[in-house]
N, CA, C and O of each residue as an XYZ file, in Angstrom:
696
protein
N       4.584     -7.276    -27.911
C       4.087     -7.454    -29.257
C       4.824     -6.475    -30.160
O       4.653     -5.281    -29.912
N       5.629     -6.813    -31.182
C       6.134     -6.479    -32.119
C       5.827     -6.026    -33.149
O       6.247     -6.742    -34.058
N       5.032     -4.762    -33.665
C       4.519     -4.710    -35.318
C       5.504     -4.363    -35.975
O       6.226     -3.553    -35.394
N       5.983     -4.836    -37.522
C       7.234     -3.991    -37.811
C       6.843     -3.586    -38.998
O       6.487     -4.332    -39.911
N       6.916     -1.880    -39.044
C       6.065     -1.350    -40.171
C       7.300     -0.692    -41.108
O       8.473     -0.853    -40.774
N       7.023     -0.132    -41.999
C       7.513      0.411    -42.994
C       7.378      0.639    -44.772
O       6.154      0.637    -44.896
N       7.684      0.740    -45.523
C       6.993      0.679    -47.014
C       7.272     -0.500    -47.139
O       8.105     -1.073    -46.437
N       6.509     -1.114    -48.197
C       7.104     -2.285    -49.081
C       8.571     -1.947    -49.321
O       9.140     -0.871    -49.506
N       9.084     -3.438    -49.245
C      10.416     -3.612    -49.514
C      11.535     -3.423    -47.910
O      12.540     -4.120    -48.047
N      11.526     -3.070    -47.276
C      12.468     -2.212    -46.230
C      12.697     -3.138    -45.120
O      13.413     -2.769    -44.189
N      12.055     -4.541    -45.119
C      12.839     -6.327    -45.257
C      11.863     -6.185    -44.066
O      12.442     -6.267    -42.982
N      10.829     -6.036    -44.011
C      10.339     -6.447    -42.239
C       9.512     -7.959    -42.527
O       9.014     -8.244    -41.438
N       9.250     -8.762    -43.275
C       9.166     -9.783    -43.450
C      10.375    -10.729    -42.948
O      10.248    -11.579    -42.067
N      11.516    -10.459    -43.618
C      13.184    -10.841    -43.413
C      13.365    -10.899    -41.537
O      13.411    -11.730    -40.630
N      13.411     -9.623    -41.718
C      13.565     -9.085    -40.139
C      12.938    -10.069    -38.821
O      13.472    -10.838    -38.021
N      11.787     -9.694    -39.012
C      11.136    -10.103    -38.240
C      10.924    -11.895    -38.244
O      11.163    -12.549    -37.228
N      10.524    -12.432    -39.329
C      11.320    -13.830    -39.503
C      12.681    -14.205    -38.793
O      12.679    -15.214    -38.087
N      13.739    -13.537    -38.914
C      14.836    -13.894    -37.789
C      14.593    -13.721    -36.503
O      15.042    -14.584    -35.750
N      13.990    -12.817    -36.037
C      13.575    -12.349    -34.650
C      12.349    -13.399    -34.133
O      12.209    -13.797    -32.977
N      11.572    -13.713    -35.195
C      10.669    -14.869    -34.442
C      11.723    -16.262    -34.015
O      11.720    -16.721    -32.872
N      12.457    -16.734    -34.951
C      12.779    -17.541    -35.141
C      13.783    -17.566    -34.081
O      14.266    -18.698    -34.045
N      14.206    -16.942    -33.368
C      15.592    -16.295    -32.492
C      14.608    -16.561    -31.247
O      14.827    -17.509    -30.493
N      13.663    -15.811    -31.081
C      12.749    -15.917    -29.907
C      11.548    -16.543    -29.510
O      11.058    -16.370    -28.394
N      10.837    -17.582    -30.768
C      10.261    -18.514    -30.799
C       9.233    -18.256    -30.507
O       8.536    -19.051    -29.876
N       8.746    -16.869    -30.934
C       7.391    -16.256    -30.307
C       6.488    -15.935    -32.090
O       7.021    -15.385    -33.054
N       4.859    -16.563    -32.019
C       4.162    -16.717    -33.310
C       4.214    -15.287    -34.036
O       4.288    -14.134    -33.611
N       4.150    -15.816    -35.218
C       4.865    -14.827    -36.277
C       3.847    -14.783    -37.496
O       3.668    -15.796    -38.173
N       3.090    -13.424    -37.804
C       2.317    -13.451    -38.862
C       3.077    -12.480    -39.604
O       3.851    -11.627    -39.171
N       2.571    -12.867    -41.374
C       3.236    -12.283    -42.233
C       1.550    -11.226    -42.289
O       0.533    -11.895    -42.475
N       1.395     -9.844    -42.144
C       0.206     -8.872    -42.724
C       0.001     -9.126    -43.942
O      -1.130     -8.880    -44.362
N       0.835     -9.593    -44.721
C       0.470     -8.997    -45.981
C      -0.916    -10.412    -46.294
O      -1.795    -10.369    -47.154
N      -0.718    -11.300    -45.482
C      -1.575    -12.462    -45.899
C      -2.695    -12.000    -45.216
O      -3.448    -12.952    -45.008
N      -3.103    -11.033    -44.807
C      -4.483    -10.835    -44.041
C      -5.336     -9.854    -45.090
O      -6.544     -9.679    -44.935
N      -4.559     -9.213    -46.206
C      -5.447     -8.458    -47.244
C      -6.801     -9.207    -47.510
O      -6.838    -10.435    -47.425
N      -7.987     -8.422    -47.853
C      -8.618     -9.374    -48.746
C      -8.242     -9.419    -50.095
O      -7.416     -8.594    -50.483
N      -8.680    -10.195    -50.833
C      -8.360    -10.541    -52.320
C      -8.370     -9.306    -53.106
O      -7.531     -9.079    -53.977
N      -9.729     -8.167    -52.665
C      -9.541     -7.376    -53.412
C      -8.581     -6.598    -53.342
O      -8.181     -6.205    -54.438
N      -7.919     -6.125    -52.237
C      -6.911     -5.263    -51.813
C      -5.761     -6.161    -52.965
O      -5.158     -5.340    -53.656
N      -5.496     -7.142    -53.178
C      -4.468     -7.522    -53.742
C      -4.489     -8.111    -55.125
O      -3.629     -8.787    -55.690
N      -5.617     -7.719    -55.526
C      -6.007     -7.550    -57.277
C      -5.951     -6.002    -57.532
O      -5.821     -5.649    -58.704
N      -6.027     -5.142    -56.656
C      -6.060     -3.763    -56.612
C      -4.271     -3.661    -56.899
O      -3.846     -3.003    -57.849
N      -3.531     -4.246    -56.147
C      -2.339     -3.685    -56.107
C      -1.116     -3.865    -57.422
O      -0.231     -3.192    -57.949
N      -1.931     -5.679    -57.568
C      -1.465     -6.428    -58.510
C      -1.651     -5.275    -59.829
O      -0.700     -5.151    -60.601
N      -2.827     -4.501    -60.033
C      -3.165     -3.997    -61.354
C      -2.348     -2.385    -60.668
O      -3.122     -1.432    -60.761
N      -1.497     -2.163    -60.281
C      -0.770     -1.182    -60.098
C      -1.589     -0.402    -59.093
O      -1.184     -0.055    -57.984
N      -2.728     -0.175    -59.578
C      -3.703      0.857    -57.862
C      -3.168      1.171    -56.622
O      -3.493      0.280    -55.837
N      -2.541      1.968    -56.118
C      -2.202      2.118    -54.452
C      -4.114      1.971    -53.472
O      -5.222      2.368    -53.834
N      -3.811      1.481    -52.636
C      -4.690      1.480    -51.534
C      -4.941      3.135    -51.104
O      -4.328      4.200    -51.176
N      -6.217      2.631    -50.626
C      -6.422      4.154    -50.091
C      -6.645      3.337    -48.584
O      -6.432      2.190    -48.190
N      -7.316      4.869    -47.847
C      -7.723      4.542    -46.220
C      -9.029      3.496    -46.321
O      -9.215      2.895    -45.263
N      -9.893      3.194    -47.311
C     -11.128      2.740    -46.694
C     -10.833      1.417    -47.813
O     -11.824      0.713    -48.010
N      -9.850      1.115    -48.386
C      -9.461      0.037    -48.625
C      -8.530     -1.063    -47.879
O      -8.232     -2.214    -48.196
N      -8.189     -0.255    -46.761
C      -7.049     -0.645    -46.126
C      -7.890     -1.259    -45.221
O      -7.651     -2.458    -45.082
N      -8.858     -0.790    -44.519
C      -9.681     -0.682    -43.355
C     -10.080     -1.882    -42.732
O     -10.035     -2.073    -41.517
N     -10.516     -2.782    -43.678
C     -10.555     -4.158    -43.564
C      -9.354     -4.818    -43.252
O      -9.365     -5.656    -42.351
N      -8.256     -4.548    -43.902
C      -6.867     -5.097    -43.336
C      -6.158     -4.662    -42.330
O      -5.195     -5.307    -41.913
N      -6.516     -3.573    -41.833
C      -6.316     -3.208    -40.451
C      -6.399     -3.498    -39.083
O      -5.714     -3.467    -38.061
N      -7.739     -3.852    -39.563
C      -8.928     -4.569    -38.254
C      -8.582     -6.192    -38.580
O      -9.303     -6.938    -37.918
N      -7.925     -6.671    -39.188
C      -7.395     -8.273    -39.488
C      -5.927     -7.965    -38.670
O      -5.862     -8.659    -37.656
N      -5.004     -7.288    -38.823
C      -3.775     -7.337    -38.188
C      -4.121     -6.337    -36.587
O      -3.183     -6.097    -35.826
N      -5.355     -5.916    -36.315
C      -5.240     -5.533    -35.273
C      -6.011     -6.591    -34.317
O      -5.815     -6.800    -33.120
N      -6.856     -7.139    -35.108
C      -7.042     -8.508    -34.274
C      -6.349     -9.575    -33.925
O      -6.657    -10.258    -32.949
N      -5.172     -9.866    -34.822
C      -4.404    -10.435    -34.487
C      -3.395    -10.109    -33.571
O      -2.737    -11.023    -33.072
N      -3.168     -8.897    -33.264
C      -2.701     -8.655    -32.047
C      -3.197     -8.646    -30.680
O      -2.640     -9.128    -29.693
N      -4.379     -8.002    -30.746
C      -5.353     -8.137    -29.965
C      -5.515     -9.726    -29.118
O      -5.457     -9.980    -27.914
N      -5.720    -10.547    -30.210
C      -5.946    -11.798    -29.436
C      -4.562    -12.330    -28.560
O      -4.684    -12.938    -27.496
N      -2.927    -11.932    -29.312
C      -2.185    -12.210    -28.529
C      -2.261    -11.066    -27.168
O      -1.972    -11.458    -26.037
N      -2.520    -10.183    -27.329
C      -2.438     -9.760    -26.050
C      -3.174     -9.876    -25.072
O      -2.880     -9.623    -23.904
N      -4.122    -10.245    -25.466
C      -5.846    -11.156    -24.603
C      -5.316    -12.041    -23.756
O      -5.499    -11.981    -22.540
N      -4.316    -13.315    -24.587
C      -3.673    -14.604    -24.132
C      -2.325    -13.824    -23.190
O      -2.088    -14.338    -22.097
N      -2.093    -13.494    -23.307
C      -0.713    -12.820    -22.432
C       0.251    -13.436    -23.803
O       1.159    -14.172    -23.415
N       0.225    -13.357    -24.439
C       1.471    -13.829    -25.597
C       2.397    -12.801    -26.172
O       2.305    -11.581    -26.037
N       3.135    -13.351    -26.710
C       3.988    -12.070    -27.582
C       3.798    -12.598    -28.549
O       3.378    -13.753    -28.483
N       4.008    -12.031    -29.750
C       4.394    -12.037    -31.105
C       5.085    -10.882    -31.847
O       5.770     -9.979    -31.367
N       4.669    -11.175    -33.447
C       5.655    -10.112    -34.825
C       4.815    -10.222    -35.409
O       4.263    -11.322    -35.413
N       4.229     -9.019    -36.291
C       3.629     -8.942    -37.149
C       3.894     -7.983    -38.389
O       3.733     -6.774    -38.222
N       4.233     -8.398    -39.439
C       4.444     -7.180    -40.265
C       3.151     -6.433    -40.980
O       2.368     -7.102    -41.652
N       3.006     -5.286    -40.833
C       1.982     -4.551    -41.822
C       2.946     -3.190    -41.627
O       3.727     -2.829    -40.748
N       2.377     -2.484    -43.212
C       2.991     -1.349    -43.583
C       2.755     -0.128    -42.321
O       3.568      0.774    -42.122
N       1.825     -0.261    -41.749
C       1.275      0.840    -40.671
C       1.726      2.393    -41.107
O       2.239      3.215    -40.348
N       1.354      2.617    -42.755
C       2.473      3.574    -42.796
C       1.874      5.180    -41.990
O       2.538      6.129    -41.573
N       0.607      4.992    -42.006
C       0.084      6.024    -41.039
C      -0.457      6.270    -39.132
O      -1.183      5.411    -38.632
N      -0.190      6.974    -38.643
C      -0.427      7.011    -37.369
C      -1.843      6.509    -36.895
O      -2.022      5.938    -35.819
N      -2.895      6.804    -37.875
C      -4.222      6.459    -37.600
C      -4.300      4.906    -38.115
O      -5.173      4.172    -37.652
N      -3.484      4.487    -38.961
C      -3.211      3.044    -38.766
C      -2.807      2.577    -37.805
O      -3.547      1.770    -37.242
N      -1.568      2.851    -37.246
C      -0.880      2.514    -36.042
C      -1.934      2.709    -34.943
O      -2.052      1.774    -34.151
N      -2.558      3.565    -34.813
C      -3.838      3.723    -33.627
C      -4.749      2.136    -33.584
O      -5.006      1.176    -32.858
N      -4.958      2.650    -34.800
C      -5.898      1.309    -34.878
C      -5.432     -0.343    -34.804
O      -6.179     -1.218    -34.364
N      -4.504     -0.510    -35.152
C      -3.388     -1.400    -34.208
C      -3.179     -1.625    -32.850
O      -3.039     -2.727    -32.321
N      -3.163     -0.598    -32.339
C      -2.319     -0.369    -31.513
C      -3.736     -0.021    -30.261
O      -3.424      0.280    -29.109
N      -5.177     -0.108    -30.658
C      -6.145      0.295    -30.003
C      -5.963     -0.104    -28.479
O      -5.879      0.842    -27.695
N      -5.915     -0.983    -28.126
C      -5.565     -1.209    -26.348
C      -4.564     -0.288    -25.738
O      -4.584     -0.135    -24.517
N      -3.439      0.521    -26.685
C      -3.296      1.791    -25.994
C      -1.855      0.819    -25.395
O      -0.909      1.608    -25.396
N      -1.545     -0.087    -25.073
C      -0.379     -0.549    -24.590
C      -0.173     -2.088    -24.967
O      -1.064     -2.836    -25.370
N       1.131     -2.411    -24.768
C       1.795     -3.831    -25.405
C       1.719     -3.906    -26.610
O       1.063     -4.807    -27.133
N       2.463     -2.847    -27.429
C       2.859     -2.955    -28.830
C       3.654     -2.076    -28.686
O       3.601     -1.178    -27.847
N       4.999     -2.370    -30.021
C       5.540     -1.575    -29.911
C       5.950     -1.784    -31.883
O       6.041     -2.801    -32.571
N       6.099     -0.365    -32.215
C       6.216     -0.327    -33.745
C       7.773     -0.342    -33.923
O       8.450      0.384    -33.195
N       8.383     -1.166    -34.894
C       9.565     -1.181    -35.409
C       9.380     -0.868    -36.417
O       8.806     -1.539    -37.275
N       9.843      0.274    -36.545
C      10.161      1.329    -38.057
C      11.387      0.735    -38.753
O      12.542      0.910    -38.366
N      11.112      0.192    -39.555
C      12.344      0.092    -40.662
C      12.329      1.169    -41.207
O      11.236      1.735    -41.180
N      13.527      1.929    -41.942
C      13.715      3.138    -42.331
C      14.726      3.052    -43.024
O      15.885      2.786    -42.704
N      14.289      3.273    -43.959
C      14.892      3.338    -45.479
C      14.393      4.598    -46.988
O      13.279      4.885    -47.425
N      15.679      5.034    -47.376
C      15.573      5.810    -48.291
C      14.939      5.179    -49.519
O      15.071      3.972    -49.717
N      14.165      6.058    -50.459
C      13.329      5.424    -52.014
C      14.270      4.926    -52.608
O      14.159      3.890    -53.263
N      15.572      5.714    -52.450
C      17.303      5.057    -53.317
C      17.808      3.289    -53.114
O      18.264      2.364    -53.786
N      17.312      3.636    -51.539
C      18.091      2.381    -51.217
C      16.762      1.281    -51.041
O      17.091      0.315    -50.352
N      15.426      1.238    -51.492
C      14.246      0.292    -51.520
C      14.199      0.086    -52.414
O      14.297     -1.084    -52.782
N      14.034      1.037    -53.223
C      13.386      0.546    -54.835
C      14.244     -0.444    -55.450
O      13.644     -1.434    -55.869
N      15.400     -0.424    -55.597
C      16.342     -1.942    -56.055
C      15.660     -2.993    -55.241
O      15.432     -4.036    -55.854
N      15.290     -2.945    -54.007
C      15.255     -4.427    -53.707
C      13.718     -4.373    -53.746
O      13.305     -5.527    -53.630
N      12.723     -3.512    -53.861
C      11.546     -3.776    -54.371
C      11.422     -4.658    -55.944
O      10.673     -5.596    -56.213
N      12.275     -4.084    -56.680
C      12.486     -4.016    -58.167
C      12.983     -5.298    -58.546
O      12.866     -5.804    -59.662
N      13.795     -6.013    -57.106
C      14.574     -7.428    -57.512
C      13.396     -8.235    -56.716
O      13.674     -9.426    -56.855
N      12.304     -8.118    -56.010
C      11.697     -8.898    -55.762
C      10.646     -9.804    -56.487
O       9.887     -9.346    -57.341
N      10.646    -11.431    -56.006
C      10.256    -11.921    -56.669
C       8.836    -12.526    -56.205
O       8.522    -12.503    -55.015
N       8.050    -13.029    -57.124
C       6.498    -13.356    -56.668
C       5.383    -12.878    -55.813
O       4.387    -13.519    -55.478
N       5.784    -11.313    -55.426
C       4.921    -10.657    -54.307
C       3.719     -9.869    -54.865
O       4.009     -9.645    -56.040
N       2.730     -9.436    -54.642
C       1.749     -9.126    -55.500
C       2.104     -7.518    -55.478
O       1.326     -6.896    -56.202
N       3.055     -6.718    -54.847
C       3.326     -5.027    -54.760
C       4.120     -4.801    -55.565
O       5.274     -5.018    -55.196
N       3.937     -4.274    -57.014
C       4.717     -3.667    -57.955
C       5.546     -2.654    -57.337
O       5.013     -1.998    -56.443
N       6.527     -2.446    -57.585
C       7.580     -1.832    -57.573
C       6.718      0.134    -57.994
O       7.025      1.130    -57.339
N       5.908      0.146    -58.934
C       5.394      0.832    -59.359
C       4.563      2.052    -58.346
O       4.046      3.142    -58.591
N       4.769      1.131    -56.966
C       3.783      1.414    -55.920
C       4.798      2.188    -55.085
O       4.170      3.112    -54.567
N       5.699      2.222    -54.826
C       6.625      2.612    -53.953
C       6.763      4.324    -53.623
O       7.189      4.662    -52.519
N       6.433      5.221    -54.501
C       6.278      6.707    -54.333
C       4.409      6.793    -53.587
O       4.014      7.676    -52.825
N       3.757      5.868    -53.995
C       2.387      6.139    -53.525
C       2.569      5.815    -51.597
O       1.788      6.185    -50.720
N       3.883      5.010    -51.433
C       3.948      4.240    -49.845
C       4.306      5.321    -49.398
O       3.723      5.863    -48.459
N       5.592      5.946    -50.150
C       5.944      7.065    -49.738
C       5.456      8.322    -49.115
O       5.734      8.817    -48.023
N       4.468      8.824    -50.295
C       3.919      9.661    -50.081
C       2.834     10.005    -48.371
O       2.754     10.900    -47.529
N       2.090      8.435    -48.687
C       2.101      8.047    -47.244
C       2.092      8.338    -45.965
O       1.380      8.729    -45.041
N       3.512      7.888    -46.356
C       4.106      7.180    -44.985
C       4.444      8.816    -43.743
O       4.976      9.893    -44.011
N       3.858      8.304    -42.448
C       4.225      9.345    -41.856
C       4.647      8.668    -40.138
O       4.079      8.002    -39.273
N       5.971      9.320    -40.342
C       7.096      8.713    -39.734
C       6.116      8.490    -38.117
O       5.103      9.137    -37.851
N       6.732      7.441    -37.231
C       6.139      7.668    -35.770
C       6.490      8.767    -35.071
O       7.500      9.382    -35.412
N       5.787      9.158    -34.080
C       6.013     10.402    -33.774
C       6.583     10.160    -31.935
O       6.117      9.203    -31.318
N       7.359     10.901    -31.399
C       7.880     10.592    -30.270
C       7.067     10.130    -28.811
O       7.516      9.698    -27.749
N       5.666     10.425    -29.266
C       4.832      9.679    -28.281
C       4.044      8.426    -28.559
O       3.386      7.801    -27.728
N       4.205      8.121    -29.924
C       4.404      6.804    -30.403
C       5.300      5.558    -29.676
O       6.443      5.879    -29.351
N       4.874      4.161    -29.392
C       5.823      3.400    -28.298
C       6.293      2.932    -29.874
O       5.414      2.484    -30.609
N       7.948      3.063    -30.469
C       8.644      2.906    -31.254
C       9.753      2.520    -31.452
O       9.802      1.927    -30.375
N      10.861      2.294    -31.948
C      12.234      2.185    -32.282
C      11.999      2.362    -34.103
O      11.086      1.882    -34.775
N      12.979      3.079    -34.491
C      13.797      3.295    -35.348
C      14.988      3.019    -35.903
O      16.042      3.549    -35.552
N      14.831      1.905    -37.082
C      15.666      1.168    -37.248
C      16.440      1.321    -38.769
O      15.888      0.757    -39.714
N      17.685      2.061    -39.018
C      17.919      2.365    -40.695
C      18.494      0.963    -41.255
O      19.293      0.257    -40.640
N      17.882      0.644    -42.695
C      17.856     -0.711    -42.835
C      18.779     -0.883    -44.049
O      18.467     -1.545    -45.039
N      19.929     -0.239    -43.892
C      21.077     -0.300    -44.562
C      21.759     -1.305    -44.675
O      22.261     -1.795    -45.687
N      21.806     -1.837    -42.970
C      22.665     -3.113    -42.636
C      22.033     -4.251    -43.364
O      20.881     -4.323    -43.792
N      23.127     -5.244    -43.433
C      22.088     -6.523    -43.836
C      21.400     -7.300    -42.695
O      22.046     -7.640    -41.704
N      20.334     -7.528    -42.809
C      19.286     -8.159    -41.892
C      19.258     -8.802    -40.871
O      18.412     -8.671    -39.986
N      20.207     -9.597    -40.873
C      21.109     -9.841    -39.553
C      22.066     -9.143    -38.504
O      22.632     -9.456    -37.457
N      21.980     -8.295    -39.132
C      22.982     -6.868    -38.292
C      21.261     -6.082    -37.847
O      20.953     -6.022    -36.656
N      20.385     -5.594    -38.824
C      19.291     -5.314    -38.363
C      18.532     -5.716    -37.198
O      18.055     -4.931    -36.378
N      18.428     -7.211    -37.160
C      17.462     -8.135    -36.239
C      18.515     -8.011    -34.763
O      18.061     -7.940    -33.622
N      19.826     -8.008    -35.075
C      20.825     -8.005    -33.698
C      20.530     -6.286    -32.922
O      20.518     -5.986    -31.728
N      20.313     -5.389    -34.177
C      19.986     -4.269    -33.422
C      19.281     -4.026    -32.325
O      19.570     -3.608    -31.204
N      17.771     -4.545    -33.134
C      16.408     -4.621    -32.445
C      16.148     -5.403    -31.528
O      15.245     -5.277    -30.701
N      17.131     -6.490    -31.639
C      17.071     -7.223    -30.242
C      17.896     -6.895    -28.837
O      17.659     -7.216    -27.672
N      18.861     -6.195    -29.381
C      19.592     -5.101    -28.314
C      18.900     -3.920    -27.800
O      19.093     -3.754    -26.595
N      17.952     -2.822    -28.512
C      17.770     -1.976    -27.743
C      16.586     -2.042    -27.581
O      15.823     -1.129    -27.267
N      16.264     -3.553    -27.861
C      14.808     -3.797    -27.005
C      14.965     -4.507    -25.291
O      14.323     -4.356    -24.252
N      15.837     -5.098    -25.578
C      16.451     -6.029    -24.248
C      15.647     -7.431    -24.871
O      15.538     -8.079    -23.830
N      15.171     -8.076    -25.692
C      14.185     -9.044    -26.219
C      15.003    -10.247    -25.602
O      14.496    -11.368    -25.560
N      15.888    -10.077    -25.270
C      16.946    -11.644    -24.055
C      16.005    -11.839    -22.729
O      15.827    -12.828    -22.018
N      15.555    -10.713    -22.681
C      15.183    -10.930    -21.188
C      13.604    -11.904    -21.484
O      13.241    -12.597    -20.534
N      12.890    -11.923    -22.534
C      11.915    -12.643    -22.363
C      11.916    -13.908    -23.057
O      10.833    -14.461    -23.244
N      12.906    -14.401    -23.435
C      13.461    -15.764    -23.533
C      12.572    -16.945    -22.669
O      12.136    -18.009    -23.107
N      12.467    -16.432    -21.414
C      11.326    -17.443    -19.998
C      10.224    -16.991    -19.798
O      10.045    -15.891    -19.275
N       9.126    -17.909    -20.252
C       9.050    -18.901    -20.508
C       8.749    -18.802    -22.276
O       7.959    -17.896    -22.540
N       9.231    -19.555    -23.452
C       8.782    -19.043    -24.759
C       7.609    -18.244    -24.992
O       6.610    -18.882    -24.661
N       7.387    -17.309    -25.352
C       6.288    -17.126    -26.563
C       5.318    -16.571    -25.262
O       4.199    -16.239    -25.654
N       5.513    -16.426    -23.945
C       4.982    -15.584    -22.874
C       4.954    -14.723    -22.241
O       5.837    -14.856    -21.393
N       4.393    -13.765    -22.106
C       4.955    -12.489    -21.712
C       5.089    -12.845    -20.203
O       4.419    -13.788    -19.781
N       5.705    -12.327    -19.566
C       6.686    -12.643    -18.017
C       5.535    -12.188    -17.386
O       5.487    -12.128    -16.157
């Protein structure tokens, strides 16, 4: 199971879309698991706090949860930008693994800034920041700088994951 976290903008929607699509294993976008209010909150510039998030947490950690119940794999993007997020994700303690996109405020904010129809103002991006606290080495992780274009990205992550090898049988964990 795949979560691929990082601030808004830092393409793990992109990303991970090629990587489902490459490995044919179900693919949720997080950001569709907010409730409404979380995303009238964001829309009116507001950053999320922890007990706003909380509800959307326990939505993308159930959704992992149930694939790992089924023996399945999947991708899921949510920001996870904190460790006690990632915990709570990550609650079964094994079969997840966080893909850090990693990217500088220099090199996000343009493509936050060129994005189109998403409800996360651009405005929000120092509040992700502030945040965000990197995985830590006993974290199950990869670290990925998202300089390349997205297809050089997704070839990364599929290399120093070995993600070829679970090709048999689709969308099953071996």
């Amino acid at each position: 199971m795949l979560v691929f976290m990082g601030v808004s903008g830092s393409g793990k929607t992109t990303v991970a879309r090629i990587l489902a699509g490459r490995l044919g294993w179900p693919f949720e976008e997080g950001d569709r698991l907010h409730p409404q209010s979380n995303i009238e909150k964001m829309k009116a510039g507001r950053p999320l706090d922890d007990a706003d998030r909380r509800q959307w947490l326990a939505k993308v950690a159930d959704w992992v949860t149930e694939r790992l119940n089924n023996r399945e794999n999947g991708l899921i993007t949510c920001s996870a930008l904190k460790r006690s997020y990632r915990d709570v994700i990550n609650r079964r303690g094994s079969g997840v693994v966080f893909v850090f996109l990693a990217g500088s405020r220099a090199t996000i904010a343009p493509r936050l800034a060129a994005r189109q129809g998403h409800f996360m103002p651009s405005s929000l991006l120092d509040s992700q920041f502030a945040d965000l606290e990197d995985p830590q080495p006993d974290e199950p992780h990869i670290r990925v700088d998202i300089g390349p274009p997205p297809g050089v990205i997704a070839e990364r992550i599929w290399e120093e994951l070995g993600l070829g090898d679970f090709l048999e049988p689709p969308g099953r964990i071996p």
